[in-house]
N, C-alpha and C positions, 0 to 999 in steps of 0.2 A: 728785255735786255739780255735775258740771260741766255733764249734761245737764236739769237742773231749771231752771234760769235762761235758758237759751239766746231763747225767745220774748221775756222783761221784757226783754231786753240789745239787741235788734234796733232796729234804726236806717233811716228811711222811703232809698231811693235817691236823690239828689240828682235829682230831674226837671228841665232846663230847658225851660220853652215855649217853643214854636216860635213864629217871629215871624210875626205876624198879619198881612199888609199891609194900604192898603188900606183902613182902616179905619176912618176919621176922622182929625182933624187932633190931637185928645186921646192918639190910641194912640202918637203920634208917630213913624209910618213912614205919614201918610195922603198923599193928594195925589197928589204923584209915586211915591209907593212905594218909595222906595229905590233909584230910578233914576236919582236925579240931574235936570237938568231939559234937554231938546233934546235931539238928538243920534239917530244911528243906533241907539244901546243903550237909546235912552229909549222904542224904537218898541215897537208889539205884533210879535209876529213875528217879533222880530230876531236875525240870528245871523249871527256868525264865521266862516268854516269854520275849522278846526283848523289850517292851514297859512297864515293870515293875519299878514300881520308889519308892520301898520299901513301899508301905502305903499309899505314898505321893496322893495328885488328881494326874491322869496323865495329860499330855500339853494339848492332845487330848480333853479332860474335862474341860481343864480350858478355853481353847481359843471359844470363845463366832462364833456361827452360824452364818453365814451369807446366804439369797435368796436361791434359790431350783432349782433341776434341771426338767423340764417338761419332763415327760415321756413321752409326745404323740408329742412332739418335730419331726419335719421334716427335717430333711438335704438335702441341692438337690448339688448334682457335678454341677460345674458352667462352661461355655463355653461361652466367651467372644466373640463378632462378629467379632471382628477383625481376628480370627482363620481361616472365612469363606473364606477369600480374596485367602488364597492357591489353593480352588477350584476352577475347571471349571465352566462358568456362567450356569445356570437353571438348577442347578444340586439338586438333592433330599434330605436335610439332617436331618437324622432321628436318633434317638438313635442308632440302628445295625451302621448306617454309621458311626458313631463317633467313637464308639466302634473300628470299624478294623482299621482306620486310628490312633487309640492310641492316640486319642484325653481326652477320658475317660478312666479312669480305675477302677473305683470302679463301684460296682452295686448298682443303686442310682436313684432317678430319675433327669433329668436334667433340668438346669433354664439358659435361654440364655440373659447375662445380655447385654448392649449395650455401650461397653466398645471400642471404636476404629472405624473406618471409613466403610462405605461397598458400592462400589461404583457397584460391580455386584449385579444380580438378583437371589434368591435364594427362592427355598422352605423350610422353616423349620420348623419340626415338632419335636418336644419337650411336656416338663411337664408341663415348666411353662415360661416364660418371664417379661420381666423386662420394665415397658412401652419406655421407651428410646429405649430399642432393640426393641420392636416391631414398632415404629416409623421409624428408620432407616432402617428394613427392607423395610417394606412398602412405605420408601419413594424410594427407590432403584429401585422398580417394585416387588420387592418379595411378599410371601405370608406367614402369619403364622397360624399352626394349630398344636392348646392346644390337647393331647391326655393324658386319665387318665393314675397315675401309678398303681393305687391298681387293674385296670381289666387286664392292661399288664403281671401284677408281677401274680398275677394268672394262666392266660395263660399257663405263661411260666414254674411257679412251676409243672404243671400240663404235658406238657411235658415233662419236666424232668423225670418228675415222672414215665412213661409209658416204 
């Protein structure tokens, strides 16, 4: 019963037409268009930017600077020792190693801070260290050895390059 009727019961969607401009002075948006008459807004072309505040100082102006950012600023990817404990003991770990294990993912140079326990022995060569992780390596049996980034990063732009 209920699906017999469904078509006769249907009702058109309320369509409103969009307003025509433009168009003569009968459609009553002709002339100026809806723009009003003069004025910067009334122009072809004309535009705002989005942070325009008619005159006004913008926020951006008024709100008072605060400290600077250091351009020659360093970021290092960090890898904490506790990561290392996944390894087999006297195993080599170097940036490529990090790298395939998905330890790291950004290209960066790396700082091994000494964040967590390390009861095996390991070699680790990195950018920089954190004295805690280098204590705990070396209290472990391990060894740490500091390698520059800027002769790496060279290196490697350079084969790239080829």
């Amino acid at each position: 019963m209920i699906g017999e009727h469904i078509l006769s019961n249907l009702k058109a969607p309320n369509r409103k037409k969009r307003k025509r401009i433009g168009r003569g002075l009968g459609s009553g948006h002709g002339t100026t268009a809806g723009r009003g008459t003069k004025g910067q807004l009334s122009r072809s072309g004309s535009k705002k930017r989005a942070s325009f505040e008619g005159g006004q100082t913008p926020l951006i102006r008024r709100i008072p600077k605060r400290g600077f950012k250091n351009p020659c600023r360093q970021e290092y990817a960090t890898v904490n020792i506790s990561v290392f404990e996944r390894f087999e003991e006297k195993a080599v770990i170097n940036p490529e190693f990090l790298k395939d294990k998905g330890i790291i993912k950004e290209r960066l140079p790396i700082k091994i801070l000494g964040d967590g326990e390390l009861a095996k022995s390991f070699t680790v060569i990195a950018h920089k260290f954190s004295k805690s992780a280098k204590e705990k390596i070396e209290k472990a049996g391990g060894k740490t050895e500091e390698v520059s980034w800027k002769k790496e990063y060279a290196v490697n732009k350079q084969a790239n390059n080829k």
